[in-house]
C-alpha positions in Angstrom: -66.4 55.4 30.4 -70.0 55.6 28.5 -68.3 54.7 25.0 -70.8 54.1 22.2 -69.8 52.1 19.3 -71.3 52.7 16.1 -71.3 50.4 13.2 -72.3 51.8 9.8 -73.5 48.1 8.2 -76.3 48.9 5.4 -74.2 47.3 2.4 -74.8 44.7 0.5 -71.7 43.4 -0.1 -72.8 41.8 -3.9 -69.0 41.7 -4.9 -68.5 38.8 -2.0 -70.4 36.5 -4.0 -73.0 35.6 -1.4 -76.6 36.4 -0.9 -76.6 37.7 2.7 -76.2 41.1 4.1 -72.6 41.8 4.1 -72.3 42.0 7.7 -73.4 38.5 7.9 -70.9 37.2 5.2 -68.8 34.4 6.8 -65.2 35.1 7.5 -63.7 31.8 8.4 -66.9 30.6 9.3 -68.1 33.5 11.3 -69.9 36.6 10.5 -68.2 39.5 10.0 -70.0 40.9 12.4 -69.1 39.0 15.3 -65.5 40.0 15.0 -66.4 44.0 15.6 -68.4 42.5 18.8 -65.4 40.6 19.9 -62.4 43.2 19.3 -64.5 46.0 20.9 -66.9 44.5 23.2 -64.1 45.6 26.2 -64.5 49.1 25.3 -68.2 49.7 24.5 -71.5 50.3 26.7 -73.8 49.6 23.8 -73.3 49.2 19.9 -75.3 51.0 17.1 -75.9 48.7 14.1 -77.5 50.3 10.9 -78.3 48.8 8.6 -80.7 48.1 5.0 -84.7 47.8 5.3 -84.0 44.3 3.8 -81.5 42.7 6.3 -83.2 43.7 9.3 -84.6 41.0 9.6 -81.8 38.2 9.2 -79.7 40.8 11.4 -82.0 40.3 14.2 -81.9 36.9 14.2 -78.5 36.7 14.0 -78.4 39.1 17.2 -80.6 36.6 19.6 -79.0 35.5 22.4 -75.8 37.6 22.4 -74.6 39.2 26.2 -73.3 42.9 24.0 -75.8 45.6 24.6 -76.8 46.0 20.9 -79.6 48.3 18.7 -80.6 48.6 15.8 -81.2 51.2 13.4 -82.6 51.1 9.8 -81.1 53.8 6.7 -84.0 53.5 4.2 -81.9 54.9 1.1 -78.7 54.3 0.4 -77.4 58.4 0.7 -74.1 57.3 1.9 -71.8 56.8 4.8 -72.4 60.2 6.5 -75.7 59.8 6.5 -75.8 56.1 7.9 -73.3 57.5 10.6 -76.1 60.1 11.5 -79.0 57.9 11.6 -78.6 57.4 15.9 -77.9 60.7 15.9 -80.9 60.8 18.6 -80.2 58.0 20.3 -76.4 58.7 21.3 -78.1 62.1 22.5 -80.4 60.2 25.3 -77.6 57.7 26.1 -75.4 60.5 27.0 -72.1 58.9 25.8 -68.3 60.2 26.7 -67.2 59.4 23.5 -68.9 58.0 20.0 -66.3 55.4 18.1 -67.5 54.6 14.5 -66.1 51.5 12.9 -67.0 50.4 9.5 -68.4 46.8 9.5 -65.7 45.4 7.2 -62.9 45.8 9.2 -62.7 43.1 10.9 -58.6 42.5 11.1 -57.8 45.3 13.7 -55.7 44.8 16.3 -57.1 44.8 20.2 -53.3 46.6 20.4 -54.4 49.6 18.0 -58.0 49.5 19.8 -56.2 50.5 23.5 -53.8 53.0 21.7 -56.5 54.6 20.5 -59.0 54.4 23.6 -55.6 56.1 25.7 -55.5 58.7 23.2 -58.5 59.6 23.7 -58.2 59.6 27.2 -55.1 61.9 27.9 -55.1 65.1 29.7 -55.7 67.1 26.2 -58.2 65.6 24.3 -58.5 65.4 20.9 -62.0 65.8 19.1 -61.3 63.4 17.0 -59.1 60.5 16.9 -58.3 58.1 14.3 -55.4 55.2 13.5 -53.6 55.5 10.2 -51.2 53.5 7.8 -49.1 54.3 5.1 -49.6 52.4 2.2 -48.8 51.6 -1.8 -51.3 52.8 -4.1 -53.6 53.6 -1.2 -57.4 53.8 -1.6 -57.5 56.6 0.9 -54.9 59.6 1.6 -54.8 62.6 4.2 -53.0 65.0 2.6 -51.0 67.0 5.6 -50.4 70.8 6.6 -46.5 71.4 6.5 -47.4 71.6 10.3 -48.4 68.0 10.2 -52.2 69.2 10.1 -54.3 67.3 8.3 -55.4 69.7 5.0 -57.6 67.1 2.9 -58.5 63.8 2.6 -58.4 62.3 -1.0 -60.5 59.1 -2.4 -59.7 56.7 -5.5 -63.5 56.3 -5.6 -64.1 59.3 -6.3 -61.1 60.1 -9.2 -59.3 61.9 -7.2 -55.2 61.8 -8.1 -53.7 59.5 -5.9 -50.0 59.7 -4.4 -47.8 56.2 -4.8 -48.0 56.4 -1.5 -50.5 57.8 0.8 -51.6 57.9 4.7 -55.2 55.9 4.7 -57.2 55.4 7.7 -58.2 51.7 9.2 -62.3 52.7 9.2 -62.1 53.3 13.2 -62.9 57.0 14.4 -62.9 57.9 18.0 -65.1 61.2 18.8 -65.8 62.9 21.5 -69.9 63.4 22.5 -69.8 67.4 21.5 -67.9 66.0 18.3 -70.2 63.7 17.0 -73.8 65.4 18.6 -72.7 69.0 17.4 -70.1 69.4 14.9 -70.6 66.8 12.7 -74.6 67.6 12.5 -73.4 71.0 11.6 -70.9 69.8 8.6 -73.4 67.4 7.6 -75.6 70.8 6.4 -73.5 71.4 3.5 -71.3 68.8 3.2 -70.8 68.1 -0.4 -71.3 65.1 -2.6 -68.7 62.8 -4.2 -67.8 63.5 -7.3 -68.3 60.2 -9.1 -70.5 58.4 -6.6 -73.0 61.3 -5.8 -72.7 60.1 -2.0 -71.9 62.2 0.9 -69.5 61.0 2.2 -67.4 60.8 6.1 -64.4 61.6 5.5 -64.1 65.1 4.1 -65.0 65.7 7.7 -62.2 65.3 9.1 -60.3 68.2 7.6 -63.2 70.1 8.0 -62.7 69.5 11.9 -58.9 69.9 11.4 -59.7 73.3 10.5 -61.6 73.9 13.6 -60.8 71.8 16.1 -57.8 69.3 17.1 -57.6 65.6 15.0 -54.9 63.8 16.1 -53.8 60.1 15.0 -51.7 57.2 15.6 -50.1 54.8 13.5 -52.4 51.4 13.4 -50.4 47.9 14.1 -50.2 46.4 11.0 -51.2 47.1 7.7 -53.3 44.5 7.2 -56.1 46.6 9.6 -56.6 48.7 6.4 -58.2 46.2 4.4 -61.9 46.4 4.1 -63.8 43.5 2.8 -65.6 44.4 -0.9 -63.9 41.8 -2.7 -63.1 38.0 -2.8 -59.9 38.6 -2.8 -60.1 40.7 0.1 -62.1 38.4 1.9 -59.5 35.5 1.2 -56.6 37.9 2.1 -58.1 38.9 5.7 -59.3 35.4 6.6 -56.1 33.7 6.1 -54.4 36.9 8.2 -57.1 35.9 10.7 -56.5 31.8 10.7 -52.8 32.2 11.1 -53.4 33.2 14.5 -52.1 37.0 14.2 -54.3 38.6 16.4 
């Protein structure tokens, strides 16, 4: 299986308190980073990093050494994460990939569990053009809003003031795509897709109704809940890396 993985990572991460790129911010000691190489090095070829102009360079040096097939790409303006997801748009075309997974560089807690779940998912006899974990959770940051069919109809973010459920089904920032998925359709949403209300970025996730539309999404319920937690905050960081130390995964 020619499975690319890759890794949206241009943030800054300024709300961690620390001046290094955020994929380089220490959890327990370790960059962030080196989790996502660890949890999916089983089930990847070669990993797509993007990141800012500004950590490039720190990233690089970080990199030396390491036995993962690893590139990287640079997104010059901060347009959001559709665009960053886009930027190897060329490159995944000349490694001529089976599948593309995207994972955002925070979430480091998943579970290698949810990871094989999702990889046989994608490798049953039907498969899906796009598959994703998901968790239900209290006052959830994202929500898929479903189809009395069980389809999924929209995707809601608190980010962008959108009216959130008490309780919503949010995704765990891991997408598996298929090649045609990620090299044709997602170009071809990316020519209109809209801008977030509040944030003016253009944003992933609206995609996947769009494809739901279309085409056939299907997901499966992550491991824990914890594997929805992204790392923006201190508190968030402290939460995941005592999850991590106690030996859970």
């Amino acid at each position: 299986m020619n499975r690319i993985i890759v890794i949206p990572a241009a943030g800054r991460g300024s709300r961690l308190g620390s001046n290094l790129p955020k994929l380089l911010v220490p959890v327990n000691g370790r960059p962030m980073i080196d989790y996502l190489f660890q949890r999916y090095r089983d089930v990847a070829s070669v990993f797509l990093l993007v990141v800012s102009p500004g950590a490039e360079s720190a990233v690089r040096s970080h990199l030396k050494g390491r036995e993962e097939k690893i590139e990287i790409l640079v997104q010059e303006s901060p347009t959001g994460m559709l665009d960053a997801i886009l930027i190897p748009c060329e490159r995944v075309r000349q490694l001529h990939p089976d599948e593309v997974w995207i994972t955002w560089c925070d979430q480091v807690a998943v579970e290698s569990e949810t990871v094989r779940r999702l990889a046989s998912l994608m490798g049953t006899a039907r498969i899906p053009a796009l598959g994703l974990p998901t968790v239900i959770l209290g006052a959830p940051y994202i929500h898929f809003a479903r189809h009395p069919d069980g389809g999924i109809a929209e995707v809601l973010h608190r980010r962008e003031g959108d009216t959130m459920p008490e309780h919503g089904e949010g995704d765990i920032g891991l997408f598996a795509l298929t090649a045609a998925t990620y090299l044709d359709l997602l170009p071809q949403y990316a020519e209109a897709a809209p801008l977030g209300r509040l944030t003016g970025e253009r944003n992933f996730l609206p995609f996947i109704p769009w494809l739901a539309s279309r085409g056939s999404v299907r997901t499966i319920r992550a491991t824990a809940p914890i594997e929805a937690i992204g790392i923006n905050t201190e508190e968030e960081l402290e939460k995941v890396s005592q999850y991590l130390g106690s030996g859970s995964r």
